[in-house]
N, C-alpha and C positions, 0 to 999 in steps of 0.2 A: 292954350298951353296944356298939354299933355299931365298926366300925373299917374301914380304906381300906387296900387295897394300892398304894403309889404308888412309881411311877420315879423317883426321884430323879436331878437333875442334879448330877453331883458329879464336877466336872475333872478330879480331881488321882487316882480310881479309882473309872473307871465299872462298873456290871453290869447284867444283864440279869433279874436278881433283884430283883422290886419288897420294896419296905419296907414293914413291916405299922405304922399309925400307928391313935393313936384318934381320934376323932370328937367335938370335945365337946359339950355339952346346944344350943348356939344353932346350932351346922353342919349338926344331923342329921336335920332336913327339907329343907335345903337343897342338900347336899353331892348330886353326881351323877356318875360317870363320864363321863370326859371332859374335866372339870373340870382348870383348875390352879390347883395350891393353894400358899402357902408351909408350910413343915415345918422344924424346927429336924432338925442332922444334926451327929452328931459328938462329941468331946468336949466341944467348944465349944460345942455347939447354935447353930451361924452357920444363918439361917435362907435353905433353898437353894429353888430352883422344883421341884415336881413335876408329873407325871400321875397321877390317879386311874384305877386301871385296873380296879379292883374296889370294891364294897362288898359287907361279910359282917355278918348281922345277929346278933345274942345271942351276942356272944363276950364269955365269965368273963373282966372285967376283969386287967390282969396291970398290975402298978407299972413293970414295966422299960418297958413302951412309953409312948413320947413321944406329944405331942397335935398333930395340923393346928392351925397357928395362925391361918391365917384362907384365905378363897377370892380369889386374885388375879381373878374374873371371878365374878358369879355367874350365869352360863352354861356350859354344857360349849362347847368350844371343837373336842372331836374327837367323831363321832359313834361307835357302838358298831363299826359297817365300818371306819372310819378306825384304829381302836385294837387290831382284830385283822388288818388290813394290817399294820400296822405292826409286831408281834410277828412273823408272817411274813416278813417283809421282813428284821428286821434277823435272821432266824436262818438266812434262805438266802443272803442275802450280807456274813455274818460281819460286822456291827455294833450295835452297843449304839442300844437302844430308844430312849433319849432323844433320842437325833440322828436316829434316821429321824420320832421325833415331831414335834419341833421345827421340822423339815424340811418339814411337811406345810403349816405354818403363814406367812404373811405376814410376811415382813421385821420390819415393826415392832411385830410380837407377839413376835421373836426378841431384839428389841435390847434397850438399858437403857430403860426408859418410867415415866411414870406415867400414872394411869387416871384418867379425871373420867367423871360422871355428866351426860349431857344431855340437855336436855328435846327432844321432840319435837313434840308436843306438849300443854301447861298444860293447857289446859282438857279433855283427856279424860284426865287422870291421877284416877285415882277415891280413892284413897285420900288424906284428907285430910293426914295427917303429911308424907307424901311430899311431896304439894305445898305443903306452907309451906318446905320444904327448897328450894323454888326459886321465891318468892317476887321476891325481888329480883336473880336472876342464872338464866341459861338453863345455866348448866354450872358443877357444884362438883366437888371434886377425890376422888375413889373413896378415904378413907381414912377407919381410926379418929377422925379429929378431926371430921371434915365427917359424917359417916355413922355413928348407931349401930347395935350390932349390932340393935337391937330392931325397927330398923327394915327388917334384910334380908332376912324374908320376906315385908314389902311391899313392897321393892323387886325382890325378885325377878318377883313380882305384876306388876307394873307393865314390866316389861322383857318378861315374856312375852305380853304384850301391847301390845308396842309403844309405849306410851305414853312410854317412855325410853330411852335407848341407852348402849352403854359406849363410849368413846372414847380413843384413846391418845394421848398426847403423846410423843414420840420426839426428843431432843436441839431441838428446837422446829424440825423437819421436817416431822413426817407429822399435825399438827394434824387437827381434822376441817375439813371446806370450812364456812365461814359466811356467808350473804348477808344483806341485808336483807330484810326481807318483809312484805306486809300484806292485809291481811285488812277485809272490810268489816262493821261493825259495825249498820248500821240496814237497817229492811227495803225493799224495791223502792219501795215510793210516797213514803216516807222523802226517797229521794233525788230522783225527781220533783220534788219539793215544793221540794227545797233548789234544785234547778236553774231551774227558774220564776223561785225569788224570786232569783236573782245578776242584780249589775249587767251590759249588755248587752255590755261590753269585760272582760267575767270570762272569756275562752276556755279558758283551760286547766284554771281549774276546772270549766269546763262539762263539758270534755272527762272528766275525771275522775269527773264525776257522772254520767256517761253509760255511762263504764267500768262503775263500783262497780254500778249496776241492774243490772247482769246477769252480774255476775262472781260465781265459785262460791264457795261460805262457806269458805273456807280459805286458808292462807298463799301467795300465789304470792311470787316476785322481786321486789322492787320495781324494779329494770333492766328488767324484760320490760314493767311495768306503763308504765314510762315513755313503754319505745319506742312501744306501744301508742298512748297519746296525748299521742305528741311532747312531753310535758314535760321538766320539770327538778325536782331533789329539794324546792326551797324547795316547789313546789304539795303535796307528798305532807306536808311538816313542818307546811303549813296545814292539810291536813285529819285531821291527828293530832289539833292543837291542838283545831279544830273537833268531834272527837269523831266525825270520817264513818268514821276507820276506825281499826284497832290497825294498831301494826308493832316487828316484835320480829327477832331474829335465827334462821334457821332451818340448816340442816345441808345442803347437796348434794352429790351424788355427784360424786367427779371422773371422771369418764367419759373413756378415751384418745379421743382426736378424730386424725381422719386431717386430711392438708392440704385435703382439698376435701370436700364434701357427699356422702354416700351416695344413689347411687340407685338408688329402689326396683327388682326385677328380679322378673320369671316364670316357671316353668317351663319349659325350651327343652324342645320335641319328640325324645323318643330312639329311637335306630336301634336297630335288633333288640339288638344286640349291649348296647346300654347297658340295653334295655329289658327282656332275661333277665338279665343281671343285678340289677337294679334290685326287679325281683319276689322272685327269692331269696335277697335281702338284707330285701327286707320281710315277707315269710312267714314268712320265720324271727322278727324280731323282733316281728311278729305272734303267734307261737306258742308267745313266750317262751324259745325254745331256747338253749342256751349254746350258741354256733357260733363258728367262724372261717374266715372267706372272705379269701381273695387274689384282687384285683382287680387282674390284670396286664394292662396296657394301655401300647400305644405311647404314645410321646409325640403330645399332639394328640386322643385319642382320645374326650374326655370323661370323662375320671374325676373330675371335681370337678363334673359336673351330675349322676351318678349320686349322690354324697354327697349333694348338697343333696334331690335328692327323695327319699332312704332317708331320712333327717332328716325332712324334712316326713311321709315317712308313720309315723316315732316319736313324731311329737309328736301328731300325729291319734291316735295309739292313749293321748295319755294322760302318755307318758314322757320323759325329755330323751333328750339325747346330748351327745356331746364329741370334737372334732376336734384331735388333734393334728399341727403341723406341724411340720419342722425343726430350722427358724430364724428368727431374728427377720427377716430378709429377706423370708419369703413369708407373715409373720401377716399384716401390713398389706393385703396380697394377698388373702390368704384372710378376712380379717375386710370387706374390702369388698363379696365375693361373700356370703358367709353372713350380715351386716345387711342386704345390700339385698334376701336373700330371709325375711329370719326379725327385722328391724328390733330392738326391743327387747328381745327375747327372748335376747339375745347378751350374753354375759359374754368380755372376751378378758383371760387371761393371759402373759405373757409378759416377758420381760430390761428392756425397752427401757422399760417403764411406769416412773413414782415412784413411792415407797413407798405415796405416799397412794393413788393409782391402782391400784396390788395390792392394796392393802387392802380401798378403796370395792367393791371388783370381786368381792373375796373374800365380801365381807358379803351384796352383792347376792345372789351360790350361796346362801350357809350360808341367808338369808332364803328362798331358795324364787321368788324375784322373776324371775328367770332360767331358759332350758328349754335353752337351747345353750350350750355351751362351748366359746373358740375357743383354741388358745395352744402353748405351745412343751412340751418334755420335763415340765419341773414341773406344768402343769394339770392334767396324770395325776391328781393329788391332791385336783382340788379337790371340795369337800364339795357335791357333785351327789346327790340324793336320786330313785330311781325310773329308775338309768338304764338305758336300752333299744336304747343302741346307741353305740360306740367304733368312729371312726374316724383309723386312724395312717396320714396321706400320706407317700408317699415313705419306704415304712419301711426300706428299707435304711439310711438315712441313720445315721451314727456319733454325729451330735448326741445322740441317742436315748440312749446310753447315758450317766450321769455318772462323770467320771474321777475323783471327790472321794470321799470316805465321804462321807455312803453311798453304796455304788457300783451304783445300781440301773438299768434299764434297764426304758424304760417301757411297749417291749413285755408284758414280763413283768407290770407293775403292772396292764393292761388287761386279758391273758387272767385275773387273780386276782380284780379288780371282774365283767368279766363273769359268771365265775362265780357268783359273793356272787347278783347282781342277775338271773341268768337271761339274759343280752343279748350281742350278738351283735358281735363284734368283725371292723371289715374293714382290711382290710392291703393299701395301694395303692402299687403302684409299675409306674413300665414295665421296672428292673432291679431285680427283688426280692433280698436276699440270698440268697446259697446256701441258707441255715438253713434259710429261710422257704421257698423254693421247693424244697426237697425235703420238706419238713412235708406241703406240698401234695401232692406225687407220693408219697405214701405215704399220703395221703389221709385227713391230720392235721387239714388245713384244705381247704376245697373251693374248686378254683382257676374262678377266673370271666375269661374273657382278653375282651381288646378288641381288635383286630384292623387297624382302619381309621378313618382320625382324623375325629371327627365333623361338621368343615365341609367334607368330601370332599377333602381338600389330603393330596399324597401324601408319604412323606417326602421328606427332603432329598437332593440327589445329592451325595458325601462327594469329597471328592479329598485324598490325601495326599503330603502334600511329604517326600522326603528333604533336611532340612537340612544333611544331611553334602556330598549333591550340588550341594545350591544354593550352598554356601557357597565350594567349588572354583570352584565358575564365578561368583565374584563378588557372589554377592548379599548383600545387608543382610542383619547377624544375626536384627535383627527379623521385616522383614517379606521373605518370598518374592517373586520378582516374580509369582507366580501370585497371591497373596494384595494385593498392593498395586492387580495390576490392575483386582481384584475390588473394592474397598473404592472407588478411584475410579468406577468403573460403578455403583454406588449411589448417592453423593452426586451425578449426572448424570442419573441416572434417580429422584432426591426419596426414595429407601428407603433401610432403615435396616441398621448393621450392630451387632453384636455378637463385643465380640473378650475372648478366655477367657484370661486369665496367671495361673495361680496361686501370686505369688509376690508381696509387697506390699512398699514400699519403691521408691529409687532403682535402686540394685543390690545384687546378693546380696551382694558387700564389696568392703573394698580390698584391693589387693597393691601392694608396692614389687616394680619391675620391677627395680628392681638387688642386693635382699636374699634377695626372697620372702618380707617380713614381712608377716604379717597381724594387722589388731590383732582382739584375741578380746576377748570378756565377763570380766570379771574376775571373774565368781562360775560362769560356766559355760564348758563344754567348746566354746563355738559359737563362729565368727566372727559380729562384728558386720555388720548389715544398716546401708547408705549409705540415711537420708533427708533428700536437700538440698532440702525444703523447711523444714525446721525446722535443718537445720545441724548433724546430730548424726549420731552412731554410733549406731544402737539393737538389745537384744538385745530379741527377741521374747516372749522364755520369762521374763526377770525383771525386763524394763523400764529395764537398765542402760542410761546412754546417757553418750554422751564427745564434745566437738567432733569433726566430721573436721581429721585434720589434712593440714597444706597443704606438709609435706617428711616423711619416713619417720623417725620417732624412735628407728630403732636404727642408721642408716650414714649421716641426713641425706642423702639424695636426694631430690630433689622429684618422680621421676619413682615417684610413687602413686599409680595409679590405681583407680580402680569394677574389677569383673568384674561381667559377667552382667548381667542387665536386673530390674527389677520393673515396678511399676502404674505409678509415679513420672514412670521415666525413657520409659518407653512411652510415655504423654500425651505428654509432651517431644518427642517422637520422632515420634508423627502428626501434631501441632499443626504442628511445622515440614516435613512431604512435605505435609499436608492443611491450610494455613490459613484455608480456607474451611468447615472441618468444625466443627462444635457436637461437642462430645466430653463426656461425661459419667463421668467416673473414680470407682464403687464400689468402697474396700475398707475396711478396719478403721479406715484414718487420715483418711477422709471422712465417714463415718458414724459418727463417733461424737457429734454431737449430735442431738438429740431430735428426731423426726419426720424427719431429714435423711433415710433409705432411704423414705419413703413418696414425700415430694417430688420426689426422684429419678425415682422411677420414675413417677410420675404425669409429669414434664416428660416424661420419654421417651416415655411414651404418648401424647402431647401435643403430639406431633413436635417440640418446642423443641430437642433432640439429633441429629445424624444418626448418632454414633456412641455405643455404651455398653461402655466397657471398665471389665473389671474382675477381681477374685480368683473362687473357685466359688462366693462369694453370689448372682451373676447367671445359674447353668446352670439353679437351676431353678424352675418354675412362671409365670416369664414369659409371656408372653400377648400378643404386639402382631401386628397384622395387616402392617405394612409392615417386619419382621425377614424380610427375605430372604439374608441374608447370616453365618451366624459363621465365626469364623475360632479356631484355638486357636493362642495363639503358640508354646507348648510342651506337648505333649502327655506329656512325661517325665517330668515332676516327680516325679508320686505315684508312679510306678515303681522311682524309687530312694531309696523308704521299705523302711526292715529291719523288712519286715512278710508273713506269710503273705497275708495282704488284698491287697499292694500291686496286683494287677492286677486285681482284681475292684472294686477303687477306682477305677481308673485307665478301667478299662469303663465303670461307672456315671457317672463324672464327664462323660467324652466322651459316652458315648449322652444325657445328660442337657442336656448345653448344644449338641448339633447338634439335639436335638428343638425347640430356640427357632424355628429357621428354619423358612418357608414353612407357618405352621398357620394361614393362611387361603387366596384362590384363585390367592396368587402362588407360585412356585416356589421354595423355598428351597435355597442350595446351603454348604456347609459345605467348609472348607479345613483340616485337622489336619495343624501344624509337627510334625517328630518326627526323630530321629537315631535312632528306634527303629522305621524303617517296616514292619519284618515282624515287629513282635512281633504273637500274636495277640489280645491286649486291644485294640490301636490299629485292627488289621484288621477285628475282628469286629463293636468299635466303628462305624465308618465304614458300616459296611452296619446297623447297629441288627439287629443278631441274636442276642438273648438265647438263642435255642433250642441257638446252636450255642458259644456262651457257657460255658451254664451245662455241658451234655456234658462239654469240653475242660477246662476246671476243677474238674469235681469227680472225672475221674479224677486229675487232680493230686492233688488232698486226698486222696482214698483212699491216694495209695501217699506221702503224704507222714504218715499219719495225722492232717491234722487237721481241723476242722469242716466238714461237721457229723457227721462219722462219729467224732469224737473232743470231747468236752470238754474247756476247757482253764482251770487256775486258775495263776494267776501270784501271786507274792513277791516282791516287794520291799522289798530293805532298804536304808536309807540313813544314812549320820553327815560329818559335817565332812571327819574322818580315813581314808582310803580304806585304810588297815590294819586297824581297828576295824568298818567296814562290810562289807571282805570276811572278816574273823573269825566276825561275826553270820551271814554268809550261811552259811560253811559248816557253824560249827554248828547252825543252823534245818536246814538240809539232811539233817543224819546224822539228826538225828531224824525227820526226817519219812521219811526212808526206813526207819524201820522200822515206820511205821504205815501204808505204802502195799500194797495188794494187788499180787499178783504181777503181776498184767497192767497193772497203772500205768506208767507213763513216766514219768522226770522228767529234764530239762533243766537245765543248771547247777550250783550258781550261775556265773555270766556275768556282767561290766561291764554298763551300760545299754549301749545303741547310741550314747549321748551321755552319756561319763562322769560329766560333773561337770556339775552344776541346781543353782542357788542356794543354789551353796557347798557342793551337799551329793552324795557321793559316792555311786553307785547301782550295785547287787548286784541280779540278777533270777534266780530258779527261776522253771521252768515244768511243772507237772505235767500230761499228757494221760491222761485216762483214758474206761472206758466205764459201768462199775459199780466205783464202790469204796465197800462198807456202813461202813468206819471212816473214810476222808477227813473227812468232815465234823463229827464229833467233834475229829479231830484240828486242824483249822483251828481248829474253834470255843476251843479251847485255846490255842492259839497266838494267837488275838489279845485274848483277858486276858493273856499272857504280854507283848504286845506294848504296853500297859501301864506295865510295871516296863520295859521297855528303852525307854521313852521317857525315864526319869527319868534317862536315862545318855546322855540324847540322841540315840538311835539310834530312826527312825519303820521299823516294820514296817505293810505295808501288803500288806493280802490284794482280789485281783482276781477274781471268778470269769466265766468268758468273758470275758475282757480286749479294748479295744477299739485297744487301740494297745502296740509292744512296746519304745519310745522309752524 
């Protein structure tokens, strides 16, 4: 008798140890890896979700093991790559298999659902039982009642070949799309005949009968069919009646739509420099090779038409690819350029979609119907079959890594697919991370540079303001008078400018001028951020919010005011120097509805704006010809994050959004506000000088020991009770110090840099090391350990290369 190795999802004490179940007599032509199944678990036998990760054949029946009760899909849902990622995955960054599985999968495969069977369609389902199953309904509901088992190797039959699909229902959300549709039932001279013989004021059914001759034998829309010939539904209810045609309900895909129409695009002409590149990105995936290229290029230089024709020449050889971006900011971006070069062939994943939309998009991949892939950190996953080339823009970018369990970073998941599939992975940026740029220089990856921007436009000329000096001599906190002067000579001369604040809100808070009280988040360690357009306090981190109030509630003074500026107060602030200015304000409290970032930036491209201010969603991948102008209001911020990164952030951010200006034949000129003018990230910034960048920073790391000359795994622990949380800490600590190698480092424990997050108190280690052979036993200990200290309310959470030290 047959039996399954399967991951069990089980809350309350996960492992990494699958469960061995049997197989009964009606599962075991059916059952496949990959598959999920229900299984009874426990004392109780409460019936929980699994993965099938294995099947083992002629195993000596044993009575202790329990039976798979039934298959929740009869499809495998993960391919045999996707299932040894995922074991990978959760054992190099200490988490349990089920969650990186689950993970891999579509939202509303994740939620509570049920499943219906639906027709695609009737008339090519071959096997007869099946189709009286849906006789009088196009979708019945995937269970024991509706569905017997005798039936599910013909329905399996029929599912693999398309003739039927599985479908989810999700709290009555993620439905599948249904339209009407119809289909013409008699043959071409058929309808002839009928059209001859209608009365001479019959037009719409003429028009109809004119349609149906020459329309293809199968289901179209009936909406398309209308528009076609300008009818209305009664004409299509006549010629059901009539018997000209069937019409039943069909399935369509929800496909994300941008606000305006894709169009189609060419291969533009490449300069030497994109066009050696461009060859040694295709030769390679011509010859199969597992490779990794760094394509560092200035801003402007063409790195995203090199992409598109390495793509086009993956799919000439046969293979897909997959591009990932950011952030949801620049998919919209990037899915405009890669449909209008590769049209249907484009699958995009990404945050900003509806479930139904990640789902439809998902199914598209797993079908094979799709050859590109467009989307953010998670399409890393998706079930892409044959791929022959990974591409990660902007890969320094922190997006990249997730801060949740699982804590995977999707570099990592790229170079492990390429591997799997032989293909060739490129890594673009004009500020690559240290990491990656010494990978290169040791000649881990093979660096490919860009040099000069490809519509011959030179960079921008940088000028930096001391705001400590502007501020003595009277100037607005906001704006410079260098900066103001500038923003006026655009809106004079019809060009556009772009101004950088990364800080969203009114202001950063209030103070009473006569207390110094500041009102804080009542579950965190933060002052509340001022946004008067909604009237509220709000904390960023746990979504508290509180009216502002209008006198100081600890000495009653009414003199409380904002400090410091945001996105908010900014708008406020140019709208009244600039009332003649179109202003377009992106940041988290604008764009949070659906399409709202595509629209945006389509008006701006569109010149509807003269100005685009906004957080760091706007530094990069922009693209407009008449940005002659940015300006950074504060060039500080990321600098005084308690982070080894912080200036290597604070680089990339700046070099990232002065690369907006002049990337066509106008001149662009850049203004960076700063009370930090000779630090050298703002300096080296302003001149766009990675070379002398990366030098000056990575002797820092060296003598600071950390990356990429040092690995780094961070702990933290957290509880209610900041006695209890820092108890755990130091215990986790002693122990782990005696499973570290000599030459290990370890840090801590330490408070967060922000004590107290949603109510709960935070303790961080930080272990540096270069080889340690027992480290990774010892974590993987420690978080089944972490486990039992949840059940005492205490979350341990392990980080390996951490992406932030907050």
């Amino acid at each position: 008798m047959k039996h399954a190795s399967i991951i069990v999802d089980v809350p309350t004490m996960q492992t990494n140890q699958p469960y061995t179940y049997l197989i009964p007599a009606q599962l075991e032509m059916l059952i496949e890896t990959g598959m999920r199944v229900r299984v009874p678990f426990g004392r109780g036998n409460r019936l929980v979700q699994g993965f099938v990760v294995e099947i083992v054949e002629d195993v000596v029946e044993d009575e202790k093991l329990k039976t798979v009760v039934d298959l929740i899909e009869p499809t495998s849902v993960l391919n045999d790559e996707l299932l040894a990622l995922g074991a990978w995955l959760a054992e190099r960054n200490f988490a349990f298999k089920i969650s990186v599985l689950q993970m891999m999968l579509p939202n509303v495969m994740r939620a509570k659902y049920s499943k219906v069977l639906q027709v695609i369609d009737l008339n090519l389902i071959e096997d007869p039982l099946v189709k009286q199953l849906f006789v009088d309904r196009n979708a019945i509901p995937y269970d024991a009642d509706n569905v017997p088992d005798i039936l599910l190797t013909n329905i399996q039959h029929e599912l693999r070949l398309n003739h039927i699909q599985i479908g989810y229902v999700v709290d009555n959300q993620a439905k599948e799309k249904t339209v009407l549709a119809v289909k013409p039932l008699l043959a071409t001279q058929a309808y002839d005949d009928l059209r001859k013989a209608l009365r001479p004021n019959a037009k719409k059914q003429a028009r109809l009968l004119s349609y149906l001759k020459d329309m293809p034998n199968d289901y179209q829309p009936q909406s398309e069919v209308l528009k076609m010939i300008k009818g209305d539904a009664s004409v299509i209810t006549h010629a059901v009646e009539a018997g000209w045609l069937e019409r039943t309900k069909i399935e369509v895909y929800r496909l994300p739509k941008l606000t305006s129409p894709i169009v189609p695009t060419q291969p533009l002409t490449l300069n030497s420099e994109q066009m050696d590149a461009f060859q040694k990105i295709a030769k390679a995936t011509d010859l199969r090779q597992t490779k990794t290229f760094l394509l560092e290029g200035i801003t402007g230089s063409g790195k995203t038409e090199v992409y598109l024709q390495a793509i086009a020449a993956t799919l000439k050889q046969g293979r897909t690819a997959m591009m990932l971006v950011p952030e949801i900011t620049l998919t919209p971006q990037m899915m405009r350029r890669v449909q209008g070069r590769f049209g249907d062939q484009v699958a995009v994943m990404h945050s900003g979609l509806s479930d139904g939309e990640r789902y439809d998009e998902w199914r598209r991949i797993k079908r094979g119907e799709v050859s590109v892939v467009v989307g953010a950190r998670s399409a890393i996953f998706a079930p892409l079959e044959n791929i022959g080339l990974i591409i990660i823009d902007e890969e320094h970018e922190g997006s990249y890594k997730q801060d949740e369990n699982p804590r995977y970073h999707a570099r990592d998941v790229a170079m492990w697919r390429a591997e799997y599939h032989q293909a060739v992975v490129v890594l673009g940026s004009a500020t690559p991370s240290l990491e990656t740029r010494a990978r290169a220089q040791k000649h881990r990856y093979e660096l490919l540079q860009l040099t000069k921007r490809a519509k011959q436009g030179v960079l921008p000329n940088a000028t930096i303001v001391d705001m400590r000096e502007a501020l003595q001599n009277g100037s607005d906190e906001l704006f410079s008078p260098i900066l103001a002067e500038k923003l006026v000579d655009r809106l004079n001369k019809g060009e556009q400018s772009v101004l950088l604040l990364n800080r969203r809100g009114y202001a950063n808070y209030l103070m009473c001028r006569d207390c110094g009280y500041v009102p804080r988040c009542k579950n965190c360690d933060l002052a509340l951020t001022m946004h008067s357009d909604t009237g509220k306090l709000e904390c960023h981190y746990c979504g508290y919010s509180e009216p502002i109030p209008h006198e100081c509630p600890v000495c009653g003074s009414k003199r409380i005011r904002p400090y410091g500026a945001g996105t908010q107060k900014v708008e406020a602030a140019l709208q009244a120097y600039l009332p003649q200015a179109r202003i377009i304000r992106m940041d988290v409290d604008t764009t949070r509805k659906k399409g709202a970032i595509d629209q945006m930036l389509a008006d701006f491209g569109n010149k509807k704006a003269d100005i685009l201010l906004g957080t760091q969603m706007i530094a990069k991948g922009l693209d407009f010809p008449d940005i002659t102008l940015v300006g950074v209001l504060n060039a500080d911020t990321s600098l005084s994050v308690p982070d080894y990164r912080a200036a290597e952030r604070t680089f990339q951010l700046l070099t990232q959004v002065a690369g907006r200006a002049g990337r066509a034949e106008k001149q662009g000129e850049v203004v960076i506000q700063t009370f930090n003018p000779d630090h050298y990230a703002i300096q080296l910034a302003s001149q766009q000088d990675f070379e002398a960048f990366y030098k000056y920073e990575m002797q820092l790391r060296h003598t600071w020991q950390y990356a990429p000359y040092f690995y780094t795994v961070q702990i933290k622990i957290a509880h209610e009770d900041q006695a209890t949380a820092a108890k755990v800490a130091y215990q986790t600590a002693n122990w782990l110090k005696q499973k570290l190698a000599s030459e290990s480092t370890m840090l801590g424990p330490a408070a967060g840099a922000i004590t107290r997050l949603k109510n709960k108190y935070y303790y961080r280690i930080l272990i540096k090391f270069k080889t340690d052979p027992g480290l990774n036993d010892a974590l993987s200990e420690l978080m089944v350990a972490a486990q039992r200290l949840q059940k005492q309310g205490v979350i341990l959470n392990i980080d390996r290369d951490p992406n932030n030290f907050i």
